[in-house]
N, C-alpha and C positions, 0 to 999 in steps of 0.2 A: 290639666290646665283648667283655668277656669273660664270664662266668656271672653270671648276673642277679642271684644272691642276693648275691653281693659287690661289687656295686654302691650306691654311696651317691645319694640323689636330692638334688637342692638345689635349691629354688625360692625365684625371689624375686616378692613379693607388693605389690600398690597396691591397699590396702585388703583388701579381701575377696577380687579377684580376683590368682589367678598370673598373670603376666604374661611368666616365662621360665623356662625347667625346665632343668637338664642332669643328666644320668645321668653317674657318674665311677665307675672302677674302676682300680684300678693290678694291674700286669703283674708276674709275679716278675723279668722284665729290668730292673726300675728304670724300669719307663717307665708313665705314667700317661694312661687313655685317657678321652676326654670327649665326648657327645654334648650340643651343646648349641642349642635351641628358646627362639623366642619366640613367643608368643599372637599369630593371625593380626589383623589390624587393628591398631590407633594402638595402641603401644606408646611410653609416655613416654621422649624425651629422655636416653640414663643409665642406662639399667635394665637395657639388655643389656651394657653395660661392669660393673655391679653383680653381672651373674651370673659374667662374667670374674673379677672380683675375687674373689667367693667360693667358684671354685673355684680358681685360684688358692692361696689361701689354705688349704686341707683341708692338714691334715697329711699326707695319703698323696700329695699331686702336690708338698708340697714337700719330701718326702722320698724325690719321684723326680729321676732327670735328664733325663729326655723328656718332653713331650706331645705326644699326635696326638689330635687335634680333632677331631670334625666339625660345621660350622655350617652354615646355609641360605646358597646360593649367592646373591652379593650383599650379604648383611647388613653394610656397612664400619662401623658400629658396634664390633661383636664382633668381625672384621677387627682394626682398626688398634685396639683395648684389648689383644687377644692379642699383637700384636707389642710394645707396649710394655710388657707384662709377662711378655716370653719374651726370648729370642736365638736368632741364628740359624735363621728364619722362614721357613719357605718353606708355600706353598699352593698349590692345584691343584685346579680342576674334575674331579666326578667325577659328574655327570648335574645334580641338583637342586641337587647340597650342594658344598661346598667340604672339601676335605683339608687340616689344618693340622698339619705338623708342627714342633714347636720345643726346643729346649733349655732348660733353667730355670734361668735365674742361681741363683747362687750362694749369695750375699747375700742373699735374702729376707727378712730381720729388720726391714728397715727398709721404714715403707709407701708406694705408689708414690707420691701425691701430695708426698710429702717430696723425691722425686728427680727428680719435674717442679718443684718451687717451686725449687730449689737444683740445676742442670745443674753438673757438674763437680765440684769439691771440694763435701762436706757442709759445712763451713762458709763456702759462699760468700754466705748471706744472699742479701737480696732484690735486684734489681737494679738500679743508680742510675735515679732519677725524670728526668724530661725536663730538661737543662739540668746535671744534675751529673755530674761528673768518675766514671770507674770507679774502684771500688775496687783497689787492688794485690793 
């Protein structure tokens, strides 16, 4: 991390309790750095790909072209959410936690569940129902 006062905290909340924290700070290299915790015990379903997304999303990571992460080793929640909103992914144990470093497309304007609903062209719509022909 880099100096604590220019760091932004981001939690996300179920109900009254926090449930995942990450600390983000961006780097004059264009590269944005992320610690990111979830509340020990049940932690719902979503919640840690939620904190993905909202850092993700801060202005300062998408107006970097790197991130390096760090998550709780094992967490494949926050895992496989970071690869699918990164490129170029690579991770590595480093005692407790995990090192993730990745690239950040380009295109971020558009939100990711639009690029899971529609794989390939943006207008490819939904995909034929059981029994019907593909689309061309």
């Amino acid at each position: 991390m880099t100096d604590p006062e220019d760091a932004r905290r981001v939690e996300i909340k179920d109900g009254d309790h926090t449930v995942a924290t990450a600390e983000v700070s961006q780097r004059a290299d264009g590269t944005a750095r992320a610690s990111l915790h979830a509340a020990s015990g049940h932690v719902a379903p979503g919640r840690r790909a939620d904190l993905v997304d909202a850092v993700v999303d801060l202005p300062e990571v998408q107006a970097s072209s790197r991130l390096e992460a760090t998550i709780p080793l094992g967490d494949g929640e926050t895992l496989d959410r970071l690869r699918e909103r990164t490129e170029e992914t690579t991770s590595r144990a480093a005692g407790s936690t995990a090192l993730v470093d990745a690239s950040l497309p380009g295109d971020q304007d558009r939100p990711p569940e639009d690029q899971a609903d529609h794989p390939g062209r943006p207008d490819a719509g939904p995909p034929p129902a059981d029994g019907e022909a593909p689309r061309a």
